[in-house]
TIZATOR-678860 format. One record per residue (C-alpha): x, y, z; residue in three letters. Coordinates in steps of 0.25 Angstrom, whole numbers, plus 5000, padded with zeros to 4 digits. Layout:
! residues N
XYZALA/...
***
This chain:
! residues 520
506849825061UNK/507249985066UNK/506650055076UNK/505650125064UNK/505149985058UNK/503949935061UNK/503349805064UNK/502149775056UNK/500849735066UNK/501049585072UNK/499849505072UNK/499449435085UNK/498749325076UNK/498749185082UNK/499249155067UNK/498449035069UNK/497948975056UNK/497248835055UNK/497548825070UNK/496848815082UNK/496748835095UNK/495748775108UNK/494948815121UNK/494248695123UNK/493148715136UNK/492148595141UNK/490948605129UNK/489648615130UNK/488948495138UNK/489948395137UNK/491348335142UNK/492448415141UNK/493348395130UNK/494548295134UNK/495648405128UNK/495448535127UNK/496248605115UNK/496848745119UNK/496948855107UNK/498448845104UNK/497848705098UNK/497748685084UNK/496348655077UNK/496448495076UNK/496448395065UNK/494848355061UNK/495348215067UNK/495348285081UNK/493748275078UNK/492848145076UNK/492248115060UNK/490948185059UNK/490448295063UNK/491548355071UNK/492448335058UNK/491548395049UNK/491448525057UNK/492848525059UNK/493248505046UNK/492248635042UNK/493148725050UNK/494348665045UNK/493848715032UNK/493348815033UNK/494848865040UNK/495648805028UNK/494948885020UNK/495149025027UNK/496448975030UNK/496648965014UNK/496249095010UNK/496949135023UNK/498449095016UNK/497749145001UNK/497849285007UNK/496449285007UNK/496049335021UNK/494649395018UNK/494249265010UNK/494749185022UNK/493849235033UNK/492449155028UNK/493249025029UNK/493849075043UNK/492749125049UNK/491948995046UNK/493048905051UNK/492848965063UNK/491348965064UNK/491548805061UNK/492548795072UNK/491548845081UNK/490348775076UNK/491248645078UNK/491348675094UNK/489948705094UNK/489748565088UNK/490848505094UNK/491048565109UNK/491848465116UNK/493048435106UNK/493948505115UNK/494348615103UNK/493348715108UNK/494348825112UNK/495248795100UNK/494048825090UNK/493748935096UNK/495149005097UNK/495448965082UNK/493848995077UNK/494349125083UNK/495549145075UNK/494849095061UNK/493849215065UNK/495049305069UNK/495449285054UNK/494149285049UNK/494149435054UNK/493149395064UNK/493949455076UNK/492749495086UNK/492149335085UNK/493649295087UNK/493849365097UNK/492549315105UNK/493149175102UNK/494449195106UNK/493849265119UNK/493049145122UNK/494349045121UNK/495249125131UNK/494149145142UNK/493848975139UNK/494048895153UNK/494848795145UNK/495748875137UNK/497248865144UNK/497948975144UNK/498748975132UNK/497248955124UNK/496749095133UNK/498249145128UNK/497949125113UNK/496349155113UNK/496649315120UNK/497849325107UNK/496549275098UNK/495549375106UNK/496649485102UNK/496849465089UNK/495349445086UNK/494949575093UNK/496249635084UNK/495549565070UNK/494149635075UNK/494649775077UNK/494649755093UNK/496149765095UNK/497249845088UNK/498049765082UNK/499449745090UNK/500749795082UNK/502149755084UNK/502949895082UNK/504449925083UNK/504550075091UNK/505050185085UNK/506250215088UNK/506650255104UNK/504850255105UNK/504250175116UNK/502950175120UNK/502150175132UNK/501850045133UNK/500150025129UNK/499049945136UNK/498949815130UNK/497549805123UNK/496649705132UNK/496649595123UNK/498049595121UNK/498349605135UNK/497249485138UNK/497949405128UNK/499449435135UNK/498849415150UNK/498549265143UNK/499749225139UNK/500649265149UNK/499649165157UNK/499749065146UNK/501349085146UNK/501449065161UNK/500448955163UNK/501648865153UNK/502748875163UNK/504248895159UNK/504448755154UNK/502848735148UNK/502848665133UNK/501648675125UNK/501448575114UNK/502048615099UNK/500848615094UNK/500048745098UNK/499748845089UNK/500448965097UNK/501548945107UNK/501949025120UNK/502949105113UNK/501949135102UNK/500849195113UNK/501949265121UNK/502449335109UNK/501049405106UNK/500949445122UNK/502449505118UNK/502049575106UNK/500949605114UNK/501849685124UNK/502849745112UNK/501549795105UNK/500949875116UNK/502349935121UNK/502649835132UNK/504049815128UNK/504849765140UNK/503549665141UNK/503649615127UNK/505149585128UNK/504949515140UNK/504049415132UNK/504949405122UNK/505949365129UNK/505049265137UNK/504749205121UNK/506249195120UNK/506649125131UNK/505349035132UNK/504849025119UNK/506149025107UNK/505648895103UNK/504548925096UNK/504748995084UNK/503649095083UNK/503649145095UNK/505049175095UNK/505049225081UNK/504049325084UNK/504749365100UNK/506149375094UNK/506249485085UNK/505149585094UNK/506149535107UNK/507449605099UNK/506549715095UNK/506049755112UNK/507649785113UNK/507649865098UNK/506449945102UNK/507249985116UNK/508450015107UNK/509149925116UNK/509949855107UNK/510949795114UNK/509649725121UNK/509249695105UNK/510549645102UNK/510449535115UNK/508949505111UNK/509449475096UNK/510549405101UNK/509749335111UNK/508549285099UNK/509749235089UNK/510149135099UNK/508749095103UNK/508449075088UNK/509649005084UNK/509348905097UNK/507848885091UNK/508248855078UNK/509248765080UNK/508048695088UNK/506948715079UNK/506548595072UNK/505648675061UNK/506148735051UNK/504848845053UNK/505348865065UNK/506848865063UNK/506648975053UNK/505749055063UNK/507149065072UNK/508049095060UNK/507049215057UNK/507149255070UNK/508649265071UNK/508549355058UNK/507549445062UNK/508249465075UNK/509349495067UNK/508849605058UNK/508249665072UNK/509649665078UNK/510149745068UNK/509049845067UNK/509349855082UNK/510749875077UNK/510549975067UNK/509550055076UNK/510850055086UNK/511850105078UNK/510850225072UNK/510650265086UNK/512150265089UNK/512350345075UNK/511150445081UNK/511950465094UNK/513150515088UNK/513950365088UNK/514250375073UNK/515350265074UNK/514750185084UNK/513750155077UNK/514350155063UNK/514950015069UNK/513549985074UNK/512949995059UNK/514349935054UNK/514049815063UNK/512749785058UNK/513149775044UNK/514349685048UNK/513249595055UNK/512249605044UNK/511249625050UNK/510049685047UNK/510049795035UNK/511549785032UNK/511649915022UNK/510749995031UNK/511949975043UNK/513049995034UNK/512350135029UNK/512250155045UNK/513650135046UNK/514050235036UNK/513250335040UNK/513950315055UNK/515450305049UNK/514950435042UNK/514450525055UNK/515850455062UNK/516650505051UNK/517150395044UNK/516550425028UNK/517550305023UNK/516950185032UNK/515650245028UNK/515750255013UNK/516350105014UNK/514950055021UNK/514350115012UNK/515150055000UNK/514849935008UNK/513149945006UNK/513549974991UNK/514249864988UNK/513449744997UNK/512149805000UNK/512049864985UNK/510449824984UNK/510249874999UNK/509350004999UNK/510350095006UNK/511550054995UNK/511250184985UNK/511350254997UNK/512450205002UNK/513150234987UNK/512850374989UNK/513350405002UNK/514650334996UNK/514550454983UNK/514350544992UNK/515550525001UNK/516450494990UNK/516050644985UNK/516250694997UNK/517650654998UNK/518050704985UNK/518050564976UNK/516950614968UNK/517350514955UNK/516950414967UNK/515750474971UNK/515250464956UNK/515350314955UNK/514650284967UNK/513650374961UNK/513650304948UNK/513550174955UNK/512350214963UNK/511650274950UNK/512050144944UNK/511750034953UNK/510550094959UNK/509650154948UNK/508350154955UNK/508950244970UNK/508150344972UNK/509750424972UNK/509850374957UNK/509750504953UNK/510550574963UNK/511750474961UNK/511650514946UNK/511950654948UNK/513050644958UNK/513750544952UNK/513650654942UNK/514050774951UNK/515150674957UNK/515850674943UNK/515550814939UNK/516550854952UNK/517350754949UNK/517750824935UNK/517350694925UNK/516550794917UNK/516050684908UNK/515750574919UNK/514950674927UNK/514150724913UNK/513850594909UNK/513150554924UNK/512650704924UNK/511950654910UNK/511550524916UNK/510950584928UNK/510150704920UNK/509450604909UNK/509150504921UNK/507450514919UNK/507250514936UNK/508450604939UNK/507850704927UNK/506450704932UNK/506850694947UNK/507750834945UNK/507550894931UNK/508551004937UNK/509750914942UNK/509550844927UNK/509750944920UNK/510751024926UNK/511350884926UNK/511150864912UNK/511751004909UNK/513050974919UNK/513150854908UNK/513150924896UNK/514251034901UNK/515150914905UNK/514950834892UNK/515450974884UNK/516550974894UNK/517050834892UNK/516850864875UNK/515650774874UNK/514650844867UNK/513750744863UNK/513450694878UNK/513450854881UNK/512450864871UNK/511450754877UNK/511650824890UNK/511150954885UNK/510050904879UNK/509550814890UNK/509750934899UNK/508951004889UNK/507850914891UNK/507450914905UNK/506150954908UNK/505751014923UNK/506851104926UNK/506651204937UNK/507851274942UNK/508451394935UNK/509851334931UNK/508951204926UNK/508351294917UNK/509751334912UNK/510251234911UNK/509151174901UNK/509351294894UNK/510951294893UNK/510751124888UNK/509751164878UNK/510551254872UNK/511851174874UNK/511151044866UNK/510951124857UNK/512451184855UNK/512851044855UNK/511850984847UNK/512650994833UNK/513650904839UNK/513250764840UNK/514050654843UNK/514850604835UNK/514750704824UNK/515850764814UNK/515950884805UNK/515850844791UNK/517150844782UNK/517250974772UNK/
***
C-alpha cells in the first residue's frame, strides 16, 4: 500500500446472512414474554416454537430466506430479492400472529436486513428505526439497529456511501461533519461499549462482537477525516478486543495505516511491531482453525504495509538529497523481504547511483535479473545494467545483456529497442559481422519495422555494408533486399538508403551463395 493506492469502498453491512437479531417489547394485550431476545441474537431453531401454527408460519419464512439466500451465493442478486423481500414480510406477518414469543425485536431488526438486500432500503430503514427507539432493546440492540438504519438509508440512496481511502501523499483534510445517521449510530455504541465495563464478557454466540461495532464507529472517524479519533479506537480494539478475530482483522491493518498516513513511520514501524505480537499471542490461543488463519493474515498484511511504509521512507530520504541513506533503507527492505522485493532492490540502485557508487548499483541490478527474472521491473533492471556497462566502455558486454534481454523477454515493450542496441553495442565494438547480423535481426523484426520503418531500414542498410565488409555477400545481399523492401519511409536519408539497397541487391544479385563459375 503507497501513499497513491487506494482502498476500494468498505461496506458497513452487518454481513448477517441467515441470522437474526431481537428487541422484544411486552405484546399487544397479554403477558410479557419470560425472555426477551436482543438483536445480536440469531433467528432460532423451528423447535423454539410449538407444532402447529406457529411452526408452519415459521417454517414459511425460513423458506422463503433459504431461497434468497440460494440465489444470493449463485450470484444471482436480482433473482434473489422476491424470496428476500417475502421472508421478510413472513417474519413480520409471524409477530403479528404470534406477538408474545419474546422474538419481536429480533424479527424486526433481521426482517429489516432481508429488505435492506432485497433493495428495500426506505422500509428497512423504518424497521430499523423502530427497534432502536424499542423500550426493550438494550444498548447493544439500539447499537446495531442505528448501523442497520444507516446502511438501509445508504441501500435507498439517503446516505453516501462511506469509503475508506488512503490520502494522498503529505494531504490532510479538514476533518468533515459526520452525516446524522452515521454519528447516531457512533453516539450508540460508545454507550453500548461503556455500559460492558472493562472486564464485561458477552456470550460467544452473538452475531456481532464489541470489537466488530467499535471497528465501524472507527472506520467511521478514519472516513470523515477524524484521524487521531479513529486511532484511538483502534487501539481501544487492540487492547480490549484482539480476541476476536474479525474485529482485529479489520482494526489491525487501518491502525498501521493512522501512522503511514502521518508519514510517521517510526510510529508505523512500533504499530506493526506492536500487531505481530498481539497476532502471534492470539493465534497461539485461537482454537479455530478460521480464526487462527484470520491472525496469520493479519500478521502478513501488516507486513506488506510495513514495508510500503518502508519503501515510502526511503524515497522521501532519496527526495531530500540523502542518496546513500536511503540506498541502505531500500537495501534493508529487500534483505528482509518484505513487501515488492525487485521494486527495493531498483530503489537501491537508483540511490547507490545518485551517491556514486555505479558498481554496487549494477550488482543490485544483476541481482533482480537473476532472482526476480519474471518480476515486472527485471527488463528494466537488464537495461540499466546495458547501459552502464556502455558507458564505461565494455561495449562487447553491453551487447550481451542486450541479447539476453531481446532473448528472454520477447514480449517487453523495450523488445525492440534492445534489438538495436545490442546492434549498435557491437557495431562500436568493431565485430562487424555480430553487429550485422543483430542489425538484420532487428530491421526484419515485423513490430520493430512497422514501429519505425526508418530505424529499420537504415538498420537494414548498416547490415548489408557490414556483411560486404566481413566478405559475406550472400547475407549482404538479404540485407539489401529486405532494406529494399520496407514501406513507409519518411526521412530523406531513409529515402537514400532505399534507393542505395535496391540498387546494391541488385549488384549482388548475380552472386548467390554457394555458386561457382563453370569450368572452360
Amino acid at each position: 500500500m503507497t501513499s497513491t493506492s487506494r482502498v476500494a469502498v468498505v461496506s458497513f453491512s452487518l454481513l448477517i446472512l441467515n441470522l437474526g437479531a431481537g428487541c422484544a417489547s411486552a405484546g399487544r394485550g397479554g403477558k410479557a414474554p419470560a425472555v426477551v431476545h436482543q438483536a445480536d441474537e440469531r433467528i432460532p431453531p423451528i423447535s423454539a416454537f410449538p407444532p402447529g401454527e406457529q411452526r408452519i408460519a415459521y417454517n414459511e419464512a425460513l423458506t422463503h430466506e433459504q431461497a434468497g439466500w440460494r440465489a444470493e451465493q449463485g450470484g444471482r442478486a436480482q433473482e434473489a430479492r422476491q424470496p428476500l423481500e417475502a421472508a421478510a414480510r413472513s417474519f413480520l406477518a409471524f409477530l403479528q400472529r404470534f406477538p408474545r414469543t419474546g422474538w419481536d425485536l429480533t424479527f424486526r431488526f433481521h426482517a429489516a436486513d432481508l429488505l435492506r438486500r432485497a433493495g428495500r432500503g426506505d422500509e428497512a430503514a423504518a424497521l430499523a428505526e423502530q427497534v432502536a427507539n424499542d423500550p426493550g432493546a438494550n444498548p447493544k440492540s439500539k447499537a446495531m439497529a442505528s448501523l442497520q438504519l444507516a446502511n438501509a438509508l445508504t441501500t435507498a440512496g439517503k446516505l453516501e456511501p462511506l469509503k475508506i481511502e488512503a490520502p494522498a501523499e503529505g494531504e490532510r483534510a479538514a476533518p468533515a461533519e459526520v452525516p446524522a445517521p452515521w454519528a447516531r449510530y457512533v453516539e450508540a455504541t460508545d454507550a453500548y461499549l461503556q455500559s460492558l465495563g472493562p472486564a464485561a464478557q458477552e456470550p460467544p454466540d452473538r452475531i456481532l462482537g464489541p470489537g466488530q461495532l467499535a471497528l465501524v464507529a472507527a472506520r467511521v472517524a478514519w472516513a470523515t477525516g477524524h484521524r487521531d479519533d479513529a486511532r484511538g479506537r483502534l487501539e481501544t480494539i487492540l487492547d480490549r478486543w484482539s480476541g476476536e478475530p474479525q474485529a482485529f482483522q479489520g482494526a489491525a491493518p487501518l491502525y498501521v495505516q493512522t501512522f503511514v498516513a502521518e508519514q510517521d513511520w517510526n510510529g508505523a514501524g512500533q504499530a506493526v511491531e506492536r500487531v505481530q505480537q498481539l497476532a502471534a499471542a492470539q493465534g497461539q490461543q485461537a482454537t479455530d482453525q478460521d480464526a487462527r488463519g484470520a491472525y496469520e493474515k493479519v500478521s502478513a498484511d501488516v507486513a506488506r504495509v510495513a514495508a510500503s511504509a518502508g519503501y515510502e521512507r526511503a524515497k522521501g530520504l532519496l527526495e531530500q538529497g540523502k542518496a546513500e541513506e536511503a540506498a541502505r533503507e531500500f537495501e534493508a527492505l529487500a534483505e528482509r523481504g518484505q513487501g515488492d522485493v525487485p521494486a527495493a532492490l531498483v530503489g537501491a540502485a537508483v540511490a547507490w547511483e545518485k551517491a556514486g557508487d555505479a558498481r554496487r548499483a549494477t550488482e543490485l541490478r544483476q541481482q533482480v535479473v537473476d532472482r526476480h527474472g519474471d518480476s515486472r521491473l527485471a527488463p528494466g533492471a537488464a537495461l540499466q545494467i546495458a547501459a552502464s556497462l556502455s558507458k564505461q566502455g565494455d561495449h562487447g558486454g553491453a551487447a550481451r545483456v542486450y541479447a539476453m534481454h531481446a532473448e528472454r523477454w520477447p514480449d517487453d515493450p523495450n523488445h525492440c529497442t534492445a534489438l538495436r542496441n545490442g546492434a549498435v553495442e557491437l557495431d562500436v565494438a568493431k565485430r562487424a559481422a555480430d553487429a550485422a547480423g543483430r542489425y538484420l535481426a532487428f530491421g526484419k523484426d515485423e513490430r520493430c519495422a512497422q514501429a519505425s520503418p526508418d530505424v529499420a531500414a537504415l538498420a537494414l542498410y548498416r547490415a548489408g555494408q557490414l556483411f560486404i565488409e566481413a566478405k559475406r555477400r550472400p547475407e549482404a545481399r538479404e540485407a539489401f533486399q529486405a532494406a529494399a523492401a520496407i514501406e513507409g519511409v519518411t526521412s530523406r536519408e531513409a529515402k537514400q538508403r532505399v534507393a542505395d539497397a535496391k540498387r546494391q541487391a541488385s549488384k549482388l544479385g548475380g552472386t548467390a551463395a554457394g555458386r561457382r563459375s563453370p569450368r572452360r
